[in-house]
C-alpha positions in Angstrom: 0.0 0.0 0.0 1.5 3.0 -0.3 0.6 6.6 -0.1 -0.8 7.7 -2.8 -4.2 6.1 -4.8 -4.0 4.4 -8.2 -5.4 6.6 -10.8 -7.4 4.9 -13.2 -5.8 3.6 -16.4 -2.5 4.6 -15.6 0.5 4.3 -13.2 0.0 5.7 -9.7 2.8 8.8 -9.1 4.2 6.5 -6.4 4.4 3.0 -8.7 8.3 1.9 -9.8 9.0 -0.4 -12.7 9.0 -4.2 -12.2 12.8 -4.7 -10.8 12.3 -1.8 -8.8 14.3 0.4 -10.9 12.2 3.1 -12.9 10.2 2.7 -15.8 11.2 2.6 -19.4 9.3 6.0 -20.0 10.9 8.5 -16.9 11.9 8.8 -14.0 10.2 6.4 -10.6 8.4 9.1 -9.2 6.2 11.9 -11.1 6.1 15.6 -9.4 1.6 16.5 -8.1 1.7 19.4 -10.7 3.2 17.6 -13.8 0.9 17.0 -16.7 -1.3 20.2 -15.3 -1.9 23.2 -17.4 -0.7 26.7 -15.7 -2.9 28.6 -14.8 -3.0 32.2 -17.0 -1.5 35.0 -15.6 -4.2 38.1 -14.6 -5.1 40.2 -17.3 -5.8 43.5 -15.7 -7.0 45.1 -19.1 -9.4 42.0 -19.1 -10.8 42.4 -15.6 -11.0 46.2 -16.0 -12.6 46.5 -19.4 -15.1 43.8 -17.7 -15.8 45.7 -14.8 -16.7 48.7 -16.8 -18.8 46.6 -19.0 -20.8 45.5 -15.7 -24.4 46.4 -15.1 -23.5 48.6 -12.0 -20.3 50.1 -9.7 -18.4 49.0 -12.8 -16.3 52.4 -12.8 -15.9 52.4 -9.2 -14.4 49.1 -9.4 -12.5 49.6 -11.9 -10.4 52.4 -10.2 -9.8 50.4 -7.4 -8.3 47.6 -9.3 -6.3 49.9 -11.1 -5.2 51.7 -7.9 -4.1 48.1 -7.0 -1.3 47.9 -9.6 2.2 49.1 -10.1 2.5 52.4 -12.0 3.9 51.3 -14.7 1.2 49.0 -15.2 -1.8 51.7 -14.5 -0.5 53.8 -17.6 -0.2 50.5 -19.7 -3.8 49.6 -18.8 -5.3 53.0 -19.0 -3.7 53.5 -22.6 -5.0 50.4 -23.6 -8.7 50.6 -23.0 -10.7 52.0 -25.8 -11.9 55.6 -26.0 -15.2 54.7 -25.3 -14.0 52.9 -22.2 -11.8 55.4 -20.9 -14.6 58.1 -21.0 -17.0 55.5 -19.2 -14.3 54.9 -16.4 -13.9 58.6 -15.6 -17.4 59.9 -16.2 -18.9 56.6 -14.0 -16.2 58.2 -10.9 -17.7 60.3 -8.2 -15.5 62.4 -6.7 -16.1 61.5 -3.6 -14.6 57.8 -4.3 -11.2 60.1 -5.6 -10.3 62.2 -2.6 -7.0 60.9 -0.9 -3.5 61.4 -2.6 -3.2 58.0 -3.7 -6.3 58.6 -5.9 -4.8 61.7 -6.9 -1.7 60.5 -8.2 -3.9 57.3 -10.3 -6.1 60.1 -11.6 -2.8 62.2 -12.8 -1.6 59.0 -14.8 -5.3 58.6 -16.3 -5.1 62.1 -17.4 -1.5 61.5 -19.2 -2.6 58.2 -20.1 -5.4 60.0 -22.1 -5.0 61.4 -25.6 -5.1 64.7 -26.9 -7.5 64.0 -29.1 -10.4 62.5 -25.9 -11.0 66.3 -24.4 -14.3 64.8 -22.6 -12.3 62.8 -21.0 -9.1 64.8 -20.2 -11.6 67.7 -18.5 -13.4 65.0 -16.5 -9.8 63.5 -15.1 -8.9 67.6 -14.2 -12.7 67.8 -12.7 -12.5 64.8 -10.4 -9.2 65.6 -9.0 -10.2 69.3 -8.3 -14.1 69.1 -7.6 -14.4 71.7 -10.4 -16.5 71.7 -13.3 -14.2 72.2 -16.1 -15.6 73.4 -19.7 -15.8 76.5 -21.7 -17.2 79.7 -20.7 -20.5 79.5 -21.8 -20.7 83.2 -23.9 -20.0 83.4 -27.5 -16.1 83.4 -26.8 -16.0 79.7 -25.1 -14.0 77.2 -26.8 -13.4 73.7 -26.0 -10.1 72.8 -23.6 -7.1 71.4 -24.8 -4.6 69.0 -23.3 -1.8 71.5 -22.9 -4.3 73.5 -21.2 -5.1 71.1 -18.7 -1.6 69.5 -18.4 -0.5 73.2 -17.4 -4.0 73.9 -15.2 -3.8 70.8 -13.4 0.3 71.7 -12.9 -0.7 74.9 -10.9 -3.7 73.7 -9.1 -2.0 71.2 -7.7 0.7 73.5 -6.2 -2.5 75.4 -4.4 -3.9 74.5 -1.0 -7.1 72.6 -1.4 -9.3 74.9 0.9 -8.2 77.3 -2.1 -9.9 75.2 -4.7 -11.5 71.5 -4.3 -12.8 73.0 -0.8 -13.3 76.4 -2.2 -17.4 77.4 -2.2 -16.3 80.5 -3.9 -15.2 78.1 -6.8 -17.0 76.1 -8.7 -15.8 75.7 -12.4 -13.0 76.5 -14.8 -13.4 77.5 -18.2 -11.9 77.9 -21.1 -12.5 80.9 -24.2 -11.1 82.3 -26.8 -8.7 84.8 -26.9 -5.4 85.8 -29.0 -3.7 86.4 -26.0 -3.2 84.6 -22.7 -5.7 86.2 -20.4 -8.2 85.3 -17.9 -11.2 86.8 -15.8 -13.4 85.8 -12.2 -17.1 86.2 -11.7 -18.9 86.0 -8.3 -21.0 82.8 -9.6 -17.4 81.1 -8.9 -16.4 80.8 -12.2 -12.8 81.1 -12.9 -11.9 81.5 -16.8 -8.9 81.3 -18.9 -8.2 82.8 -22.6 -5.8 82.0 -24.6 -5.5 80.7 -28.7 -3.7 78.7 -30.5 -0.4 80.8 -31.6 0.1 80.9 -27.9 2.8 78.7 -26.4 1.7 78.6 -23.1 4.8 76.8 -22.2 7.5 79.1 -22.9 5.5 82.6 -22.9 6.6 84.8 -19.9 6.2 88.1 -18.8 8.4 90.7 -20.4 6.9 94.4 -19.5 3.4 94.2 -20.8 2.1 94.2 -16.9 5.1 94.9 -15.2 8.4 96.7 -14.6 12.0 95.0 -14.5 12.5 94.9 -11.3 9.0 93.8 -10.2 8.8 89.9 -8.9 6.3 88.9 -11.4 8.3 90.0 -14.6 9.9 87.2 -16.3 7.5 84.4 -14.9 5.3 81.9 -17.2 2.3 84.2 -18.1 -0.4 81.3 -18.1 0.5 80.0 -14.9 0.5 83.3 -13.2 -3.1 84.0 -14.7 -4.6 81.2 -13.4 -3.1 81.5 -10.1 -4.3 85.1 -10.4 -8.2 84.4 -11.4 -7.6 81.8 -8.2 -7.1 84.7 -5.8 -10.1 86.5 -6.8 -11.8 83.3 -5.8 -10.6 83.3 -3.0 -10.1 87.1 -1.8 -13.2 87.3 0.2 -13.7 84.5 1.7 -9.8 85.5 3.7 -10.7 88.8 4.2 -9.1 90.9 1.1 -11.1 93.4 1.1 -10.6 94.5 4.6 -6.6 93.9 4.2 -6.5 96.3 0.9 -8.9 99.1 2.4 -6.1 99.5 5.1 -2.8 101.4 4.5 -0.4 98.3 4.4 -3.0 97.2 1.8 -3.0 100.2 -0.5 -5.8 101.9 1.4 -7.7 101.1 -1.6 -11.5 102.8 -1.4 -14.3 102.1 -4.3 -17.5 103.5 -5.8 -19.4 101.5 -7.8 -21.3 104.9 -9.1 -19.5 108.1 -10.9 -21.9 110.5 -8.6 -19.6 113.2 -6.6 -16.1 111.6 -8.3 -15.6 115.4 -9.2 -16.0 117.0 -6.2 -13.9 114.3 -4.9 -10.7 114.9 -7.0 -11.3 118.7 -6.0 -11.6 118.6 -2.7 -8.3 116.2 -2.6 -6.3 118.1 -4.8 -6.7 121.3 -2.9 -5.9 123.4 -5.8 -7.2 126.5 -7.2 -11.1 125.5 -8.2 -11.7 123.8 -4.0 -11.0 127.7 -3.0 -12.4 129.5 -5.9 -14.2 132.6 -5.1 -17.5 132.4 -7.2 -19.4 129.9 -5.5 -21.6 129.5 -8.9 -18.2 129.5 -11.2 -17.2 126.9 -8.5 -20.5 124.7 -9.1 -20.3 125.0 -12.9 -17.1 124.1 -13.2 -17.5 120.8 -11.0 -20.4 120.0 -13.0 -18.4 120.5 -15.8 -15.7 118.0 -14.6 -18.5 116.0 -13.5 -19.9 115.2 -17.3 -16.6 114.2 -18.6 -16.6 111.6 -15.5 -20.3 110.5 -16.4 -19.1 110.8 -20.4 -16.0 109.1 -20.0 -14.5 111.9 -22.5 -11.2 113.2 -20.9 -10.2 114.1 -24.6 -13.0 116.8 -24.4 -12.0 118.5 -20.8 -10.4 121.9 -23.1 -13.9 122.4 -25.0 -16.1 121.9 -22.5 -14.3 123.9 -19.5 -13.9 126.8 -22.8 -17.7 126.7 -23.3 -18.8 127.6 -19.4 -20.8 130.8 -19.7 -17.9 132.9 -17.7 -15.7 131.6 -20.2 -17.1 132.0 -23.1 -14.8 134.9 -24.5 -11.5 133.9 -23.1 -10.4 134.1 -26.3 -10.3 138.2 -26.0 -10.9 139.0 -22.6 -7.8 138.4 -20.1 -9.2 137.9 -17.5 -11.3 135.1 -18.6 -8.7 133.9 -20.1 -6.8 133.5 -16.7 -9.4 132.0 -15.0 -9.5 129.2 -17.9 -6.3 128.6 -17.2 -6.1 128.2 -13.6 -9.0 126.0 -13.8 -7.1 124.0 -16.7 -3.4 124.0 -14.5 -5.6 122.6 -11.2 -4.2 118.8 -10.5 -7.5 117.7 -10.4 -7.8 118.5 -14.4 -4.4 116.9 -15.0 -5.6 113.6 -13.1 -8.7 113.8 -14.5 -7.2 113.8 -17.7 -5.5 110.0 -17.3 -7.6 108.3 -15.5 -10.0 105.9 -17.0 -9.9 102.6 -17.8 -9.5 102.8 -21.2 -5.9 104.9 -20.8 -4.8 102.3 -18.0 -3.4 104.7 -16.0 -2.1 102.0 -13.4 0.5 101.6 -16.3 2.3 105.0 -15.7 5.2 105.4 -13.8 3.7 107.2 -10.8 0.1 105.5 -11.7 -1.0 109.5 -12.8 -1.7 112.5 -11.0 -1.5 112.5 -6.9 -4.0 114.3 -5.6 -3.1 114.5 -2.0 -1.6 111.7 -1.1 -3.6 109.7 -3.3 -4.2 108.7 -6.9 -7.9 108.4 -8.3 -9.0 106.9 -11.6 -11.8 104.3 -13.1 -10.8 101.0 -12.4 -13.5 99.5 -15.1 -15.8 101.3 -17.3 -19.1 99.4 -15.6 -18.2 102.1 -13.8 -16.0 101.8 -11.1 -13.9 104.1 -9.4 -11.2 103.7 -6.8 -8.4 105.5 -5.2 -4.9 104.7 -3.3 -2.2 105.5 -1.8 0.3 106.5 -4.1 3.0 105.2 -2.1 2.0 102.0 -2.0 3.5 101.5 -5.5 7.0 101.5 -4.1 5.9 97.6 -3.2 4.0 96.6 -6.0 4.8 93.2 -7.6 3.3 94.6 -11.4 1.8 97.6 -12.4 -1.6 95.8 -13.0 -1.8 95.3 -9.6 -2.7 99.0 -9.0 -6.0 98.7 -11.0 -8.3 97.8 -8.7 -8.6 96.5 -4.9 -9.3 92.6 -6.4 -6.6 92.9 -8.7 -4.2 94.3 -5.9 -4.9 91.1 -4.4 -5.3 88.4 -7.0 -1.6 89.9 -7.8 -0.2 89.6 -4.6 -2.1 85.5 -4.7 0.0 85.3 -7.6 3.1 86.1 -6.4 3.0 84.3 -3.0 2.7 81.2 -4.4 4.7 81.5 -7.3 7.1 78.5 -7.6 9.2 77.1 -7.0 10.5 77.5 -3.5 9.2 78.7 0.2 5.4 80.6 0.2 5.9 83.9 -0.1 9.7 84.1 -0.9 9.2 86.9 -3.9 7.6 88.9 -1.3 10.2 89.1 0.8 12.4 92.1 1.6 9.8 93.8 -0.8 6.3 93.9 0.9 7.0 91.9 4.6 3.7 92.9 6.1 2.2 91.8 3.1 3.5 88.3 3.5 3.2 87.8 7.1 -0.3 88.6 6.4 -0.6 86.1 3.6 1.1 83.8 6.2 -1.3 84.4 8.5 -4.9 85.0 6.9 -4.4 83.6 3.1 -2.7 80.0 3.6 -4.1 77.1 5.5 -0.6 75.7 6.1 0.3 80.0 7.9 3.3 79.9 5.3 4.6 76.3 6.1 5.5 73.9 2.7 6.2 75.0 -0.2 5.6 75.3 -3.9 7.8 72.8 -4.8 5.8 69.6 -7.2 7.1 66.1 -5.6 8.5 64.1 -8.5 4.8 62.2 -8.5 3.5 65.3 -9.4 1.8 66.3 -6.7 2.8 69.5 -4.7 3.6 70.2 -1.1 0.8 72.6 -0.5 -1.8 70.3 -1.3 -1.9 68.9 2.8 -4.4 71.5 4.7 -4.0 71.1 8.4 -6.9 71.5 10.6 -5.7 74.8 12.2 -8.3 76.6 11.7 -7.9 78.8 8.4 -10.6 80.4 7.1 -12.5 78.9 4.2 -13.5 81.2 1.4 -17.2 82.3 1.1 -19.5 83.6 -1.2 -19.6 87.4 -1.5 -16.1 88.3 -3.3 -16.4 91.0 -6.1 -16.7 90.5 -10.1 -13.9 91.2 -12.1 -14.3 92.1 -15.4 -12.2 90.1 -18.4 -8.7 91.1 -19.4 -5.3 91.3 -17.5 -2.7 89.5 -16.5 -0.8 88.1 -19.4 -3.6 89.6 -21.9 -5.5 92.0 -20.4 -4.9 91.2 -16.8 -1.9 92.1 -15.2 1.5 89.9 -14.8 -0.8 87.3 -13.1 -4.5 88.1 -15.2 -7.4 90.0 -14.9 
């Protein structure tokens, strides 16, 4: 007897040749696995494209299993699938089934996995890793995404803390239009929107003087990162308490009107020049009316004619002494800033940002209108010249530079505008300046962690920007 049973029709595995020696055919003893087929080796293109075909949870599924293999392998499988299956695995993923950084770094391959040619797709990946919705702008101007687009969105998200984006209420999509330039704008139904065309190399373009001076911190960096970074910050201004910070003098002691009512008498009374003391209290009116219609007409080219046509004036041309008051009406600082200040002339572009009146400069900020004024002085920090547009732009700037990469929070800041970036430290950042900029080789950035420490979290509330700016129409860092 021994150990083993007789298998029918043949030699048992323990059986030797009569003699005792071993059979004419092989060895005396056979090995338990000989004669049986290997098993196959798992086919995870297989099992994926099966769990997607499933009736339910396929996509769900599907991710995990992926999640499950080497990297190498995930951007073998994922390039592999069909079209129609990569669409179905990332339009069947909720987001909520995508949120730790494991998931973030499968998503990342999926996305580069992806061709050029599956847009869908390629804005789904960038919508579930950043709980955006990610199209185009929805006006006549939208146009669809492209992968570069994405590659480079997804590139600077990813360097920003999430309470600034995926956790962002003030945030909700980001879109895509057309444009010849790169550009971008912000609107308070958390839409966050970036131009650019098809001549533009978003890769290489950077900032040579259109929005800033040579020796401020934005000049020389990539103009499409730095717009989205900067139509971020006006996403998030509010909701960290901008406003308050650029109403007070380390700020810009920015103030707005939203109306052109009283902007004349305003630049007046600041100047201090010859019309805030002028004898005639009715010359005094007209004239401020006067000034008041170019405001309301937005026709500074037209300040000579119409100050020339006031009743008092009206024969300057031979009498002296009307001629001198034109003039010292014409010569008041008020006239002279009134003369460069709207939107359309971009005053924020001249060297001192126009005329100080005081210790302050006024002009139009946008044409919807909107008027502002600051302190003139705080230009001696700025980080572009398009920062000095308007209170939102001041800011979305100074987003834009904090986190420019690569290297600590903040570091272009420095030595420049300190109380600026110990308040960005304290108020704007979720890690209080800790981190860096830095992508980790995965791709994935070092700011992405948000610590529970309490930072606020962005709100609803923060001001519409109008398009154009930055790298376009927008500033160094857009509109």
């Amino acid at each position: 007897m021994g150990g083993y049973e007789r298998q029918p029709g043949g030699t048992n595995v323990g059986q030797t040749a009569p003699g005792g020696g071993a059979g004419a055919e092989g060895p005396g003893k056979r090995t338990l696995t000989e004669g049986v087929t290997p098993a196959a080796a798992p086919d995870p293109v297989r099992e994926i494209t099966d769990l997607l075909n499933s009736a339910t949870g396929g996509a769900a599924a599907a991710f995990e299993r992926l999640k499950g293999l080497a990297e190498a392998q995930q951007t073998t499988v994922v390039t592999r699938l069909s079209r129609a299956l990569r669409g179905r695995l990332a339009t069947g993923l909720e987001r909520s089934a995508v949120t730790g950084d494991a998931e973030f770094a499968v998503l990342r391959r999926c996305f580069d996995a992806t061709p050029a040619g599956e847009v869908d797709t390629l804005c789904r990946w960038t919508a579930l890793r950043f709980d955006l919705v990610v199209t185009s702008t929805s006006d006549s101007t939208g146009t669809p995404w492209d992968k570069r687009g994405l590659v480079r969105c997804w590139d600077v998200l990813q360097m920003l803390p999430a309470a600034h984006v995926a956790d962002n209420n003030d945030l909700t999509s980001l879109t895509r239009y057309r444009s010849r330039s790169i550009e971008g704008w912000a609107s308070d139904d958390g839409e966050a929107a970036i131009g650019y065309g098809n001549r533009n190399n978003i890769d290489t373009e950077v900032e040579t003087g259109d929005f800033t001076d040579a020796s401020d911190p934005l000049r020389g960096k990539n103009v499409f990162d730095a717009t989205v970074r900067h139509e971020i910050g006006h996403r998030v201004d509010a909701g960290v308490g901008g406003p308050g910070y650029t109403s007070s003098d380390a700020g810009g002691g920015w103030q707005t009107w939203d109306a052109t009512a009283g902007m004349a008498q305003r630049l007046v009374t600041s100047s201090g020049g010859k019309i805030s003391s002028w004898a005639d209290a009715t010359e005094k009116d007209a004239i401020i009316a006067c000034l008041q219609e170019v405001i309301d007409d937005r026709a500074p080219n037209e300040i000579n004619t119409r100050l020339a046509a006031l009743p008092f004036l009206s024969r300057h041309a031979s009498d002296a002494a009307q001629r001198t008051k034109l003039d010292e009406i014409k010569s008041d600082d008020a006239v002279d800033a009134l003369r460069v200040s709207f939107s359309h002339q971009a005053p924020w572009d001249l060297p001192t940002g126009g005329v100080k009146l005081g210790d302050r400069i006024y002009q139009e900020s946008y044409d919807w209108p909107q008027w502002v004024s600051y302190k003139q002085d705080a230009r001696t920090k700025k980080f572009s010249r398009y920062q000095f547009r308007a209170p939102g732009e001041w800011f979305a700037e100074a987003y834009a530079t904090y986190y420019q990469p690569s290297g600590a929070k903040g570091a272009l800041m420095a030595g420049r505008d300190d109380a600026t970036k110990a308040w960005f430290d304290a108020n704007v950042d979720p890690q209080r300046g800790a981190g860096g900029t830095t992508p980790t080789a995965r791709g994935e950035a070092t700011t992405t962690a948000t610590p529970t420490n309490g930072a606020p979290t962005p709100t609803s509330g923060a001001p519409t920007t109008a398009p154009g700016g930055a790298g376009g129409a927008g500033g160094a860092g857009g509109p």
